[in-house]
C-alpha positions as CSV (number, residue, x, y, z in Angstrom):
1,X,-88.2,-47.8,-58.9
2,X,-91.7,-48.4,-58.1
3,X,-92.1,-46.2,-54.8
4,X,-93.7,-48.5,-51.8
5,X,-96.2,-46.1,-51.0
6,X,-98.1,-43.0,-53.4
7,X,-100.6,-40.4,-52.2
8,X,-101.8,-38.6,-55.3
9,X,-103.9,-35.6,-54.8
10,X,-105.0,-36.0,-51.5
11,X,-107.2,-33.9,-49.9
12,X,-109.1,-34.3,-46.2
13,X,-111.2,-31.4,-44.4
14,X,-112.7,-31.9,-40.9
15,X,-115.5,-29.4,-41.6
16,X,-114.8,-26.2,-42.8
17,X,-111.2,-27.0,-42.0
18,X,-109.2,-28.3,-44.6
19,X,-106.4,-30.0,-43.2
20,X,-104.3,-31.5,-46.7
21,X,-105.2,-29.7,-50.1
22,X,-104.0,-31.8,-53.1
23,X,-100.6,-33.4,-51.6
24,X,-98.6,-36.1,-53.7
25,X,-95.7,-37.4,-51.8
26,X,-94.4,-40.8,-52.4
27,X,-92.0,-43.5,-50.3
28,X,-89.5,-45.5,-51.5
29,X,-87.9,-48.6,-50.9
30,X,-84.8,-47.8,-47.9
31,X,-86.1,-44.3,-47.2
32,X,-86.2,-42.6,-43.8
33,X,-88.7,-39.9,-44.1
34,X,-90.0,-37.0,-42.0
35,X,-93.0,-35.2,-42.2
36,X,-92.3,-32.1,-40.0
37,X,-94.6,-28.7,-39.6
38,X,-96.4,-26.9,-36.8
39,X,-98.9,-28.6,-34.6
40,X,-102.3,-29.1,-36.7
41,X,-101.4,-28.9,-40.0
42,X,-101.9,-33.0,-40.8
43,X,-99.0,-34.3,-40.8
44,X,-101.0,-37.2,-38.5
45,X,-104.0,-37.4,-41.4
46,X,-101.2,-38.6,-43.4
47,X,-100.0,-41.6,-41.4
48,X,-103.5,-42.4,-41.1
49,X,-104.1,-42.2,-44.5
50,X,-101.2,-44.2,-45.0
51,X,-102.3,-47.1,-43.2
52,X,-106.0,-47.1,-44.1
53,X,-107.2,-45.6,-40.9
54,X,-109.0,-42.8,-42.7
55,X,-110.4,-42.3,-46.0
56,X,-109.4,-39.4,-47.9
57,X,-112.4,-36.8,-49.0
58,X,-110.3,-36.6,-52.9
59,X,-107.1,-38.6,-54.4
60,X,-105.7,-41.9,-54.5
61,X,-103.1,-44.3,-52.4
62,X,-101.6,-46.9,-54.1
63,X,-99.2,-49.2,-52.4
64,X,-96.3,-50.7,-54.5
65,X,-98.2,-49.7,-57.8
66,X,-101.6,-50.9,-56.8
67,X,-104.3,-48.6,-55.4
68,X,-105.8,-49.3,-52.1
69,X,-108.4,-48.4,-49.8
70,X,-108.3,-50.9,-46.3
71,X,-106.2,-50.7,-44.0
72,X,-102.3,-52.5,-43.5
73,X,-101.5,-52.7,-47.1
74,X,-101.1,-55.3,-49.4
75,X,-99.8,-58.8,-50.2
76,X,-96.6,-57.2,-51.0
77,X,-96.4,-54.4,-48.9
78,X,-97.4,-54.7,-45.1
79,X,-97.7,-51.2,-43.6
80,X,-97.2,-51.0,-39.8
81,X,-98.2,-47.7,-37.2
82,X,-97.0,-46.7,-34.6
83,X,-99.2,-44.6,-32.6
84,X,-98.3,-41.0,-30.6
85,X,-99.5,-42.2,-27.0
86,X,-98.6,-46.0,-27.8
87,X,-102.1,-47.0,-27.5
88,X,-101.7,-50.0,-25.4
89,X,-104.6,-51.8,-24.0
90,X,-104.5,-51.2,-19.9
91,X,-106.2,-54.3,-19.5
92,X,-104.5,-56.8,-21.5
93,X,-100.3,-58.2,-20.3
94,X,-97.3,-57.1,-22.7
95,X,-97.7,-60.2,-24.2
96,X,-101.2,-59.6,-25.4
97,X,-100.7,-56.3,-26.3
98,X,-98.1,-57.3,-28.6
99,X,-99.5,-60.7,-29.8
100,X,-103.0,-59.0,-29.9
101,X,-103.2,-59.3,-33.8
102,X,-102.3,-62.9,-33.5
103,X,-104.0,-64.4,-30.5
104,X,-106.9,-62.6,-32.2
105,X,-106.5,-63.6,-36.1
106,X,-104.0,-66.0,-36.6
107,X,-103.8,-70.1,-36.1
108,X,-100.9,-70.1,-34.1
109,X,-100.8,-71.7,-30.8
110,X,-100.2,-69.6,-27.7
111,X,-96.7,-71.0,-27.2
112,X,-95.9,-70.3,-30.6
113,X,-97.3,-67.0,-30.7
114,X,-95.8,-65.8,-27.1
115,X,-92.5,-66.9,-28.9
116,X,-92.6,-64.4,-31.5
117,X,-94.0,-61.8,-28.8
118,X,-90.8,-62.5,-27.3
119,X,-88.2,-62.7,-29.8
120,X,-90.6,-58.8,-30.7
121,X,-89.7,-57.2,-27.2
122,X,-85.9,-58.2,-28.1
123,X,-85.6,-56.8,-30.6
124,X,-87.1,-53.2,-29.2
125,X,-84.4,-54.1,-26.1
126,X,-86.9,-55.4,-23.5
127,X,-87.2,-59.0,-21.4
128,X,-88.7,-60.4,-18.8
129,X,-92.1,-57.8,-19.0
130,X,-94.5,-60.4,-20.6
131,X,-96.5,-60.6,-17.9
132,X,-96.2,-56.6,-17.0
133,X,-99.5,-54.3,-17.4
134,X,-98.8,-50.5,-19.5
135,X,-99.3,-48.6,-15.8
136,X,-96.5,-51.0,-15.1
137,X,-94.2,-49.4,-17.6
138,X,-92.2,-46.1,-18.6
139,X,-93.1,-43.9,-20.8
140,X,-90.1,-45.1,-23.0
141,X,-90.9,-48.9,-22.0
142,X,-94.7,-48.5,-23.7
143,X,-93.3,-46.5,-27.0
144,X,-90.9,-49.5,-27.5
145,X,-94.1,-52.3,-26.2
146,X,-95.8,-50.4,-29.3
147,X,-92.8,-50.9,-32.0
148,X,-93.0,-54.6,-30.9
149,X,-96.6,-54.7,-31.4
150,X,-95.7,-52.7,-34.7
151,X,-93.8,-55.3,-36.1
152,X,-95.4,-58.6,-35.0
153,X,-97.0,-60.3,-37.8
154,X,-98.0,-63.7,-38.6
155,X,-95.0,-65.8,-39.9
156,X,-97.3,-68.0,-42.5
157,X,-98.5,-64.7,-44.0
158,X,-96.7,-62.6,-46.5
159,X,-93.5,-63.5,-45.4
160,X,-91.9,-61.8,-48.1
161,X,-93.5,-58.8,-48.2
162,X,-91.8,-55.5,-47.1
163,X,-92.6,-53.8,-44.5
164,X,-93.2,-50.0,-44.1
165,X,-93.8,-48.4,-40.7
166,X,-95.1,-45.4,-39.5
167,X,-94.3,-43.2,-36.5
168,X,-96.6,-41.0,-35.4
169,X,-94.3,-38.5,-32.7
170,X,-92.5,-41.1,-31.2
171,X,-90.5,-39.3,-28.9
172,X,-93.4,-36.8,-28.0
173,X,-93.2,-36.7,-23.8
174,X,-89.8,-38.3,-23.6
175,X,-87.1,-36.8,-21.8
176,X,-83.7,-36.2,-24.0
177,X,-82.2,-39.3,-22.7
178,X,-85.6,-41.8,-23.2
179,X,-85.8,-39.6,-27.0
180,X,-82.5,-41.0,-27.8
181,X,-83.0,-44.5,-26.8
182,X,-86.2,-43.9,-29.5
183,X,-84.2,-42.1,-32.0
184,X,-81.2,-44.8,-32.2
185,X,-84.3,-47.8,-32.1
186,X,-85.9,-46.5,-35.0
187,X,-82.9,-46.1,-36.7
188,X,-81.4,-49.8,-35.4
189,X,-84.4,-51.7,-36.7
190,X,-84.3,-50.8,-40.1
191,X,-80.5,-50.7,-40.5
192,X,-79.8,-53.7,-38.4
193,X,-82.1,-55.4,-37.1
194,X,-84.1,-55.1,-41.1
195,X,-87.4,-55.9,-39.4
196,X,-88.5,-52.7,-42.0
197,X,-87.7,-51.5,-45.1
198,X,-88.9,-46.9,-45.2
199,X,-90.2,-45.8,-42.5
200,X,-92.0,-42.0,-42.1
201,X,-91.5,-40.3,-38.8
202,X,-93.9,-37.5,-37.9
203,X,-92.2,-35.5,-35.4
204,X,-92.1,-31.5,-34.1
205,X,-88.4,-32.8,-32.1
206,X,-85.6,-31.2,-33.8
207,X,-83.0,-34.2,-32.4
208,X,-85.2,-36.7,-33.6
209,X,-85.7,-35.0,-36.9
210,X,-82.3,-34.9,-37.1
211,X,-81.0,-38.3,-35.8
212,X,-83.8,-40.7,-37.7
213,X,-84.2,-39.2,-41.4
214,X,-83.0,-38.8,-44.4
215,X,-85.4,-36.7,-46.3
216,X,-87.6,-34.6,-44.5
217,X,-91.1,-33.2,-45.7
218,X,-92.6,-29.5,-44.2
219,X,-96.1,-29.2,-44.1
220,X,-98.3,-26.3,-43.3
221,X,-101.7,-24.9,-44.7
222,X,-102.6,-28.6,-46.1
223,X,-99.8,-28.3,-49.2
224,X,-95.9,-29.6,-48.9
225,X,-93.8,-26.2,-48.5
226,X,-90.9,-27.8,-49.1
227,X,-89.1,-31.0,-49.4
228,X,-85.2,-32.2,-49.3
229,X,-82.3,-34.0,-47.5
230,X,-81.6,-33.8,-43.9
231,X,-78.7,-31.7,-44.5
232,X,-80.1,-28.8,-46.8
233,X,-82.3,-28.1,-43.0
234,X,-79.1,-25.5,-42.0
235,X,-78.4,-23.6,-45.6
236,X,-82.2,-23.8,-46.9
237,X,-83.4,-20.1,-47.3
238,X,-87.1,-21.7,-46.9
239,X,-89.0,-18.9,-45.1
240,X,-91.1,-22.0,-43.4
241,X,-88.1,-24.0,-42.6
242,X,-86.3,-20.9,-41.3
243,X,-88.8,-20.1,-39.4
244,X,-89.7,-23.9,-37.8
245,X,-86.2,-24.5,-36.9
246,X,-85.6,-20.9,-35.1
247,X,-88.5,-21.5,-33.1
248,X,-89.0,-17.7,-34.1
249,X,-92.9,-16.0,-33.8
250,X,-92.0,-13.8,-36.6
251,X,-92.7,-15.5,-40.3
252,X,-95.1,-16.9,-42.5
253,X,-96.1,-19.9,-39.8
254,X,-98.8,-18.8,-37.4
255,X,-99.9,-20.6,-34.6
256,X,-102.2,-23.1,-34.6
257,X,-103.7,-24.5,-31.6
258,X,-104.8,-28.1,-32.7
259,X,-103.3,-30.8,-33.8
260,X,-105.0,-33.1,-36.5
């Protein structure tokens, strides 16, 4: 099976700091991945990578067996992010924040393109906010404003493609309650509502670790310490894993004050 997305040999360094040092990781078609680790050790630079957003200083990505660099993938492949703060324009409505790509690039008519923004917002479970402004919002409204935005793509375009997204801490600033809303969305538009095929989850929550993926990733000190399913988490004698999931000081993690 020809994995959706490769990273071979990456490496990225902000500085002297070298962030990823020579990681190969690859997604396949239905997975639910996690990239987990202690703040600053890139488990962002990934994503980011990922979708094109940054360049990496050494390696390749190649995106259902061809090798990019731009951002959103390819023809067959359209690669979708999510962002950590949402990253909603104040100044625009819902509606434009979620048809921005279209009103911007496409040559849909307004009608036709507040139609798909709306058909978007119910899929994430929200009506009736078109006209709303982000200050206007929740903090769990604007995370699920950004999935919609996520998925909203020009119908004449690539309609067959498949579609990866990528969450960058989705649930980061939630309470339990708004995290589980999050948790069981991510989870309900690949399953049911199929508006992806993988999806990666970067995420320091243990729940949403738990809840949303199926194989989960630990990165620390720029290289993948380990890698397995969701359910070898509890029995892996991992020092790093041990370690992350005890929330102990005492281990081979040490703290790390930025994240990157």
């Amino acid at each position: 099976m020809t994995p959706l997305i490769s990273l071979r040999d990456i490496a990225k360094s902000f500085g002297k700091t070298i962030v990823l040092d020579g990681i190969d990781l690859d997604i396949y078609p239905g997975e639910a991945l996690a990239i987990i680790g202690p703040s600053g050790t890139g488990k962002s630079t990934i994503l980011k990578i990922m979708s094109g957003l940054l360049t990496p200083d050494r390696g390749e990505v190649w995106i259902n067996g061809e090798r990019v660099d731009g951002v959103g993938g390819t023809d067959s492949v359209h690669v979708g992010m999510v962002f950590q703060q949402a990253a909603l324009f104040d100044s625009l409505t819902v509606a434009e924040n979620v048809g921005f790509a279209l009103f911007q690039n496409s040559c849909l008519k307004p009608p036709e393109i507040l139609e798909i923004v709306s058909r978007n917002l119910s899929l994430v479970g929200l009506t009736g906010i078109l006209d709303r402004y982000p200050s206007q919002l929740s903090g769990g409204m604007r995370k699920r404003v950004s999935f919609a935005r996520a998925i909203t793509e020009d119908p004449k375009c690539g309609t067959a493609a498949k579609k990866v997204l990528l969450y960058d801490e989705p649930t980061a600033g939630l309470d339990p309650i708004a995290s589980t809303v999050i948790e069981d969305l991510i989870r309900d538009l690949k399953i049911t509502q199929k508006v992806c095929d993988s999806y990666v989850v970067v995420t320091h929550q243990h729940s949403t670790i738990r809840r949303t993926s199926d194989r989960v990733i630990f990165l620390y000190q720029g290289k993948i310490q380990w890698q397995g399913n969701i359910e070898e988490i509890d029995r892996v004698d991992n020092p790093y894993v041990q370690q992350f999931f005890q929330g102990s000081r005492t281990g081979p993690i040490q703290f790390v004050g930025k994240e990157v």
